[in-house]
N, C-alpha and C positions, 0 to 999 in steps of 0.2 A: 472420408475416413474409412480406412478397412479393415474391419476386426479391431481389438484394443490396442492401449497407447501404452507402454513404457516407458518410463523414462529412470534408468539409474541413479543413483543417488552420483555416481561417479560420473558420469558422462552432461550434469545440470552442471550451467554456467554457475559459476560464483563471483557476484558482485561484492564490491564492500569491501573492509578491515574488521574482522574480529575486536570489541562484537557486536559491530552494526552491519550484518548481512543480509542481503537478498541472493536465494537459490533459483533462478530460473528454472520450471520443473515442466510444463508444457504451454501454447501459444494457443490461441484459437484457430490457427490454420492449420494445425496436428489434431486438431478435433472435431474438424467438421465446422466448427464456431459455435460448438458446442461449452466451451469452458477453456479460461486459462487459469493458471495457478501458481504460486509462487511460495517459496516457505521465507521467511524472513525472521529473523535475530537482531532481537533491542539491548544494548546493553541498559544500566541502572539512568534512568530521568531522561530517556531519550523520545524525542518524538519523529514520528513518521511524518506523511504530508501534513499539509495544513487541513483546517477543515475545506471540504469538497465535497462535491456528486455525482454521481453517473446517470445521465439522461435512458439508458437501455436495460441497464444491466445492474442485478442486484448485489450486493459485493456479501460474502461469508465469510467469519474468521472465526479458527479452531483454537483454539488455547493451547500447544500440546504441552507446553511448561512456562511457570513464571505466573506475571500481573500483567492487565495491562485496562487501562483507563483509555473509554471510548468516548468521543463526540457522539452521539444517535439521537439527532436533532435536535430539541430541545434539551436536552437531559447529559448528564455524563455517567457513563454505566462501568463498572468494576467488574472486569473477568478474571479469573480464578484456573487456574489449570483445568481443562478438559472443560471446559465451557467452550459452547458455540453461539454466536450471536451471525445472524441474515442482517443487515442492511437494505432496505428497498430502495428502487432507484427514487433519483431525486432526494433522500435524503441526506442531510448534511451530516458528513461525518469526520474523523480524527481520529487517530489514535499516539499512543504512546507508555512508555510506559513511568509507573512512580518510584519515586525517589528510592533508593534500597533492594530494587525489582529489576529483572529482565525478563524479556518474553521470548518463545521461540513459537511461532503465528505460522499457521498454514492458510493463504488466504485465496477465496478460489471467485471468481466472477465468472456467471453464467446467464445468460447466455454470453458467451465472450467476442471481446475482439484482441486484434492483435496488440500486445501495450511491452512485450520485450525492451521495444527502443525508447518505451519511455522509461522504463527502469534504469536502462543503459543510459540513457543523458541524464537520469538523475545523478548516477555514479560519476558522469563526467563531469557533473555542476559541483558535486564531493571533491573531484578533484583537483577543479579551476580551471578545468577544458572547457566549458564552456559555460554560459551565464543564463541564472537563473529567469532571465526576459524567457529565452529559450522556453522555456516549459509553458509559458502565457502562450506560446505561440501555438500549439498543440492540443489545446483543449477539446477540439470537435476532433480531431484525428484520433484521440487515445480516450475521448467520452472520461473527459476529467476536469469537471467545471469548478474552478477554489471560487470560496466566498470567505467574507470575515464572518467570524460567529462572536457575538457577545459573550456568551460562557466558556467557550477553551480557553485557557492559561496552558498556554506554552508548556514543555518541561523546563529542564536543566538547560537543554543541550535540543537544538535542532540541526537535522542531518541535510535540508537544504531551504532555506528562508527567500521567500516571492519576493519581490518587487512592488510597491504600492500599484494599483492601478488596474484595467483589465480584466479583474476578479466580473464573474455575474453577480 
């Protein structure tokens, strides 16, 4: 990396249908592997991935508007606009947001690796380009290990549901 990173609001990929969005905003090979980052939009009862972990890398999420109801291991924690909650690795995590609520989440993982294309097949499992086996397949490539948790309850509404099996 040389010198700072830019990245336009106009020039990030835009995954998703309004208003379940993820904005690609930079990769960990534009940073050195120092950080990748995504801004992402919940509509009302929606949830993200399943619960999961990162064996390397710590995950952070910014609040910048809305609710949003976290998995953070044992416990389920309620953010609040302009709240920040760290993740450390290895622990189990989820989110989504509640019923009446939407969120719009800047989420940064540092030290990073590169996980674009896992964003990108998640949008195509959204689609039914391809099946969510896919993403089991991936786990040590994009350092995203799913587990069952006894305390997450699902939302409303999931934007792409695993497969039994596989999970650590």
């Amino acid at each position: 990396m040389n010198g700072y990173v830019l990245t336009r609001s106009t020039d990030a990929e835009l995954l998703g249908e309004a208003p379940n969005t993820t904005r690609l905003l930079v990769d960990a090979d534009e940073t050195g592997k120092v950080m990748n980052a995504v801004r992402t939009t919940l509509g009302e009862g929606v949830d993200g991935p399943p619960p999961h972990f990162h064996k390397a890398s710590p995950e952070m999420f910014f609040l910048i508007s809305g609710a949003l109801r976290v998995l953070a291991g044992d416990e389920i924690v309620r953010l609040s606009s302009g709240d920040f909650l760290l993740i450390p690795p290895l622990m189990p995590h989820a989110w989504g947001t509640p019923s009446g609520s939407t969120a719009d989440i800047l989420i940064v993982k540092a030290p990073g690796n590169n996980r674009f294309d896992y964003f990108r097949l998640g949008d195509r499992i959204r689609r039914g380009e391809a099946s969510p086996r896919e993403v089991l397949d991936t786990q040590d490539r994009f350092d995203n290990y799913f587990l069952p948790s006894p305390i997450w309850r699902p939302g409303t509404q999931r934007l792409v549901t695993l497969p039994e099996g596989r999970q650590h």
